[in-house]
N, C-alpha and C positions, 0 to 999 in steps of 0.2 A: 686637346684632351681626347684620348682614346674613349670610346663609344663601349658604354659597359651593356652586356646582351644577359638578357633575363631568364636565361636556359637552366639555368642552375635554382635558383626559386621557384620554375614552372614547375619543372622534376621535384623538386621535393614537396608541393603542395599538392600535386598528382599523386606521387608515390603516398603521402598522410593520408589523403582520401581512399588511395585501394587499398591502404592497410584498415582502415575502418571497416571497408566492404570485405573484408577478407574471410570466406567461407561459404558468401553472397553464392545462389546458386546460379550456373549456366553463366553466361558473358556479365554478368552483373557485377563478379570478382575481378574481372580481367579488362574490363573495355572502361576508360573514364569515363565515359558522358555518360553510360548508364552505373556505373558506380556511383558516381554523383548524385543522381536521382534517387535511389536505393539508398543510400546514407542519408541523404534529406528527406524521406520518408520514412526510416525508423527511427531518425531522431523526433521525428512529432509524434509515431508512437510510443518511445520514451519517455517523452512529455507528460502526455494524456495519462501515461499507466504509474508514472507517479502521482496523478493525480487521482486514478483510480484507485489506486494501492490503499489510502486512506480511508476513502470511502468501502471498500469491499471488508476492511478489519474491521472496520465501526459497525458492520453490519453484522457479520462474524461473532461481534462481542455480542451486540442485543437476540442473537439469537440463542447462543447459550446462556445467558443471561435469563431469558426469556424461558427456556427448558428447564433448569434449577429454579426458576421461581414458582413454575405449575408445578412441579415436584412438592414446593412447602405449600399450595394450595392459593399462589396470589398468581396476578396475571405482570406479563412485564410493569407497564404503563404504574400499578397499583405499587409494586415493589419500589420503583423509582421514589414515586412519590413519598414513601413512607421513609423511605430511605434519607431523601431531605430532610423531613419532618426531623427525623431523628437524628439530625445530625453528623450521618455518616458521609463523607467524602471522599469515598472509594471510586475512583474513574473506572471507567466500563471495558477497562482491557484488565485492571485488577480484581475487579466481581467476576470476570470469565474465568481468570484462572484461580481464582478459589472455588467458584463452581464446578473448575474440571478437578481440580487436587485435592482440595479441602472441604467435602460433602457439609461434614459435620458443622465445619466453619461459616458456610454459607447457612447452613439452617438456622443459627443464633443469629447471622445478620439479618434474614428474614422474616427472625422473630422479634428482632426489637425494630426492625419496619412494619411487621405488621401491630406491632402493640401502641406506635406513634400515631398509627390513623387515629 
């Protein structure tokens, strides 16, 4: 049985990996062992920034959140709270964007959070 040589799967696992790295600056684009490196290090930055990504819009929302709510005279923390009280179960990426589009929208929800205290 003829002797099957693995030249042809090296090449294309090589060639996938420097198509990853492809724009990589200096030999990082072009030389495999450090293209290698370079794609296994921004795949873990990758990682981490989807993982950041959630945490920075959550933060994002409570701060506008936070801004239209010293605007009707309550503080985030207090807005929240009355919020429950009342019943409203608006997530905090939908209180942002009524806070940023719907001024008016947002002051009645803050007035029937703050009438719940």
């Amino acid at each position: 049985m003829a002797r099957i040589k693995g030249a042809l799967a090296t090449r294309k696992r090589r060639n996938k990996t420097l198509k990853l790295a492809k724009g990589y600056f200096g030999a990082k684009s072009k030389h495999f062992k450090m293209a290698k490196q370079a794609v296994m290090k921004s795949g873990q930055y990758a990682y981490i920034g989807r993982k950041q990504k959630k945490r920075n819009f959550r933060q994002l929302w409570i701060t506008r959140i936070s801004a239209a709510a010293k605007l009707n005279g309550m503080n985030y923390s207090t807005f929240m709270n009355g919020c429950k009280k009342a019943g409203i179960t608006l997530n905090r990426k939908m209180l942002s964007e009524i806070a940023i589009h719907d001024a008016e929208g947002f002051a009645v929800i803050a007035a029937q959070a703050k009438a719940a205290l």
